[in-house]
N, C-alpha and C positions, 0 to 999 in steps of 0.2 A: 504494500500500500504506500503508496508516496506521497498523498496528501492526508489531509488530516478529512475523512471526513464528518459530513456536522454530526453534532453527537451531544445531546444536551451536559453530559459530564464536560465535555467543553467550555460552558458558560460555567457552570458549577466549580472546577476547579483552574480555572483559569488565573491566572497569577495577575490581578487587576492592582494587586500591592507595588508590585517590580515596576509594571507600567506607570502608575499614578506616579511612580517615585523620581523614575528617568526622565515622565515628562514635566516634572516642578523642577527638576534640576536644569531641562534644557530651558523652562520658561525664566529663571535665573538668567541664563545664560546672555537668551536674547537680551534679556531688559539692561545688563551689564555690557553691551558689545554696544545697544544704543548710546549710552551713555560715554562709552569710549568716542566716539562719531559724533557727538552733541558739541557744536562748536557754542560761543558766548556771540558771537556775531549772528547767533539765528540759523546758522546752515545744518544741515544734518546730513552725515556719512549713509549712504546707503547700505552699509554692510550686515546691519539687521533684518533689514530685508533680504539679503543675500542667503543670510542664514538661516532665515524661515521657510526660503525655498528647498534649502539643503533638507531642511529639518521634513518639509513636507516627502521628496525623495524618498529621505533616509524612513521614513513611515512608510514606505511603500516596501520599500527595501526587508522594513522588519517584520512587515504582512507574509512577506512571500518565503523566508529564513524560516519563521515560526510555520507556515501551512503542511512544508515539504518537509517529512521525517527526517532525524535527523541521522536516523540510521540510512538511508537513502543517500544523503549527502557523503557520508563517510565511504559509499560505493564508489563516490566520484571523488572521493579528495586526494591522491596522486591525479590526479586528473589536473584540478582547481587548483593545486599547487605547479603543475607545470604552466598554466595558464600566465596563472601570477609570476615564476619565473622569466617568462616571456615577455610579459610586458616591461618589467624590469629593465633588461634586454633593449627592447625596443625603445627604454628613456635614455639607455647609456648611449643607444647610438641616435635619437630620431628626436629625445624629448626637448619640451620648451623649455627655456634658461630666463629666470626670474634672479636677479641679487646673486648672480654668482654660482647658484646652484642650479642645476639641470633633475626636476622631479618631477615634471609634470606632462602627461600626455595632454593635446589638447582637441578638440571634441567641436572647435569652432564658438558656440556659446558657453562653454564650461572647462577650464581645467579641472582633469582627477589626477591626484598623488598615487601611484598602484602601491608606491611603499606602504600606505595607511590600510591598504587590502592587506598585504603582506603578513599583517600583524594577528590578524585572524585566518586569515590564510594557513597560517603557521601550527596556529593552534588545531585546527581541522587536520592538516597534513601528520603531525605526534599523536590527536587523539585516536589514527588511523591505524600508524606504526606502534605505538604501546597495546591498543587494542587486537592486533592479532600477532603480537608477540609477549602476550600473558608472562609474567613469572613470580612462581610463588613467594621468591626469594627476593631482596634488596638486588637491586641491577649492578652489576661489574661494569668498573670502566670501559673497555672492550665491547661491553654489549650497547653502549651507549656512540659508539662508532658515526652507524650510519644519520639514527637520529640528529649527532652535533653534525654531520655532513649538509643533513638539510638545513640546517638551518644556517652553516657557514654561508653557504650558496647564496644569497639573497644577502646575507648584511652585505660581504664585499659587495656586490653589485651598488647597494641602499651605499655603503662607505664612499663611493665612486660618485657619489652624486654631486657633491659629498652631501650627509646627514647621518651624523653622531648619533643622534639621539634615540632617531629610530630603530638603527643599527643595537643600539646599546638594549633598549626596551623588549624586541626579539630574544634577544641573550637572556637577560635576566627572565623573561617570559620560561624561559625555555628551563633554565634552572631552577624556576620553581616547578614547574612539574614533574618533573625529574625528584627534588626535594619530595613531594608531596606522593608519588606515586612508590618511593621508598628508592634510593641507591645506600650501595655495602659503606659503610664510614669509611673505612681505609680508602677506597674510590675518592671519596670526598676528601678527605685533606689530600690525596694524590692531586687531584683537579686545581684545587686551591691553590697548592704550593707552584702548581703548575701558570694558571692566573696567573702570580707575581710574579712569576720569575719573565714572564713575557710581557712586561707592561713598562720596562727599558726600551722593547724592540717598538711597541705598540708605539710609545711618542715617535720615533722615529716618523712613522709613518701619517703622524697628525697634521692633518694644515698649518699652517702658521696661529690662524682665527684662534682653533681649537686648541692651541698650548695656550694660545693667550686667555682664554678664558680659566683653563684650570689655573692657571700664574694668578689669574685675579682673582678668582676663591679664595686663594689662601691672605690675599692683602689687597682689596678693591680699592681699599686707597691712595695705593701706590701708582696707580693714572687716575684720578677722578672725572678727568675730563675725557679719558678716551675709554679704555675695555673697563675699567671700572665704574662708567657712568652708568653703564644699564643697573647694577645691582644696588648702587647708591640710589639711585631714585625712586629704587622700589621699594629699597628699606624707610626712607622718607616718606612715600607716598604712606603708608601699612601705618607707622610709626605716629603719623597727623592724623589717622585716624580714630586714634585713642579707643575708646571702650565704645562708644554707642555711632562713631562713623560723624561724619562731617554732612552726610545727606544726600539723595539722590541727585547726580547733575553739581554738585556743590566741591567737589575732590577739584583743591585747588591743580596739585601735580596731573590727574589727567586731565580737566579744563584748559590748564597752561600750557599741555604738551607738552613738560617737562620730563612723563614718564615714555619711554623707548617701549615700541612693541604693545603699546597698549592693549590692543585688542587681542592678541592673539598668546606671547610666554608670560608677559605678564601682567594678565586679565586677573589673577585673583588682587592682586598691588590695587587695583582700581575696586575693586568691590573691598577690600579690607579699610580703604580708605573714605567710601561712602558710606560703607555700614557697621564699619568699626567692630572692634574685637568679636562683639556679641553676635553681630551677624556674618562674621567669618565663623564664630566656631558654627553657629547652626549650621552653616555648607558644608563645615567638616561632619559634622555629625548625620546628616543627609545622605552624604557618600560611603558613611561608615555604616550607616543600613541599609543603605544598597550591596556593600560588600558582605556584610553579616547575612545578608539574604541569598547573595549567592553561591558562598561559601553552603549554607544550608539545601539550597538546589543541588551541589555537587554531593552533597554526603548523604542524601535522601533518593537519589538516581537509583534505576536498576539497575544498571548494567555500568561497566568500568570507563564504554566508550562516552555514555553522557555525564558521570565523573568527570573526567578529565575536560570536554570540550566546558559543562560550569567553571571549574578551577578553572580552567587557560585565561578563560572569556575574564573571569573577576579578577584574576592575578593583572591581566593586561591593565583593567581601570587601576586598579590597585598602586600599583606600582607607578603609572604616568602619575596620578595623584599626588601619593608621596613626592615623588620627585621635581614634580612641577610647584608643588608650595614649596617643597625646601629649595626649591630655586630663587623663586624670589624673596626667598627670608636670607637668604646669604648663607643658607646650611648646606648648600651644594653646587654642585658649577653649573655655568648657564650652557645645557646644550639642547637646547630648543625643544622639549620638549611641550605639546600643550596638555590643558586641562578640559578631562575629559567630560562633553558636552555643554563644557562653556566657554571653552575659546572659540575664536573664530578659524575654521577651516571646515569646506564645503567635504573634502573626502574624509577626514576625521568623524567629521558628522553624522554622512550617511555608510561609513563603515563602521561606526560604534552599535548605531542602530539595528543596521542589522546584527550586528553580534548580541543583542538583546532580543531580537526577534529567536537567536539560535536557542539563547539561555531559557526562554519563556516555554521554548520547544521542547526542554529537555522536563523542565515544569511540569509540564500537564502532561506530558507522553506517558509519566510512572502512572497515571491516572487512568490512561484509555487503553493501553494496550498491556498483553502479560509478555514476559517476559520471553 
């Protein structure tokens, strides 16, 4: 069966909790991306509208992820992952160059990043390979081989772009599942000790951009006026807005365009600064039951394959999250990750979405069909 079909347990256990929750988060989102775009002269950025339309997309997107089984999908995901491959592929040699970077295929009305497919791509691709290579025992390094193969494949590409971030987000993606689905400990400090010892070679091969950013994590105020400006403004922005926020539209740092990147790495700088502590934790707290929920979708699944695609799916929000607030608090380096479902970006949008259309899938399936 490859669609779901209708079935009043459908409406009955349908996960309207997951849904209501993603779409307050992206209605945040929008109302904070206006606000970035809200000039004092009266003009207004269209980019909220930009991202309504994504946002509508990405709902179509997570109509179609949730109808189609998701054990269906898992028949095609060597498939979906050579796809993604491909396209890859075709940015390093064909795609459009915005700022230096080469990520974007373009479509005439719309650039899409396939890197931001990538990401769940990925996840579908491991929940595929762990699932028909079962074992009862903690995984050996060795057996973890072909897995890190796939997913080497795509950061160099994603690296080549260049884009850190995404690159980095994959990885770590991938090592929590791996964590989570159980590897041998001795594997693990192996892997580890192994990490370090190639992250001498790794700067080697970093842009210029990209050392200067980790240089400035460690002392942003050793340039204030150059790589250390973005994280200095953010800290300012976050900082002026004390406990209860300065007010919607009212954030002197993004009104003044004094904050870099507003709309997109550091969009939370702008909502910490309009809605002040109180209303940054709530967002934190919002995201932390979304993650709490997902986590509960992965460990309530029947079967190993919708395990792992819940985990991959929540670890991904998971982690962009952490990393993108501790970005702009000065707790980590700036390598462009966004915040998921409130920055601005049209393929982050409608590729999140659907990976919640996959999660909701995994939701109600333990409901409608046996095992």
């Amino acid at each position: 069966m490859i669609f779901l079909k209708y079935d009043r347990r459908i409406l009955q256990n349908f996960d309207w909790t997951l849904l209501a929750l993603v779409m307050s988060i992206c209605a945040i989102g929008v109302i904070n991306i206006y606000s970035t775009g809200f000039s004092l002269g009266g003009n207004q950025s269209p980019l909220y509208l930009k991202q309504l339309q994504w946002m509508a997309m990405g709902l179509v997107f997570m109509l179609f992820t949730f109808l189609i089984d998701y054990r269906m999908i898992n028949r095609f995901a060597y498939f979906i992952y050579a796809v993604s491959i491909a396209s890859l592929i075709y940015v390093a040699l064909f795609g459009h160059t915005a700022n230096g970077a080469q990520r974007w295929i373009s479509f005439g009305f719309i650039l899409f990043q396939p890197s931001e497919l990538m990401k769940v791509t990925i996840i579908i691709a491991l929940a595929r390979y762990f699932d028909d290579h079962k074992s009862h025992e903690p995984y050996l390094l060795r057996e973890l081989f072909v897995p890190f193969i796939m997913v080497m494949i795509p950061c160099v590409l994603i690296l080549k772009q260049p884009d850190l971030g995404t690159a980095l987000i994959i990885i770590i993606v991938f090592a929590s599942i791996v964590l989570f689905i159980g590897m041998n400990w001795k594997s693990v400090l192996i892997a580890a000790t192994g990490i370090l010892a190639m992250m001498p070679v790794a700067w080697i091969f970093l842009k210029d951009y990209q050392k200067d950013r980790l240089l400035t994590f460690i002392s942003p105020e050793s340039d204030p006026l150059g790589t250390g400006y973005h994280i200095i403004q953010s800290m300012i922005a976050i900082g002026s807005g004390g406990f209860l926020g300065k007010g919607f539209l009212k954030g002197s740092q993004t009104q003044l365009k004094y904050l870099p990147e507003q709309q997109t790495d550091f969009v939370f700088s702008v909502f910490a600064e309009e809605w002040g502590f109180a209303g940054g934790l709530v967002l934190v707290v919002m995201f932390l039951f979304l993650l709490i929920w997902g986590l509960r979708i992965a460990l309530h699944s029947k079967d190993l394959l919708g395990t792992i695609l819940a985990f991959g799916i929540t670890s991904l929000i998971a982690w962009q999250m952490v990393i993108n607030m501790g970005m702009v608090l000065g707790m980590m380096p700036v390598v462009g990750i966004p915040l998921p479902f409130i920055s601005y970006g049209g393929s982050a949008m409608f590729t999140l979405l659907g990976a919640i259309g996959l999660l909701m899938n995994v939701s109600v399936r333990r409901f409608i069909l046996q095992r």
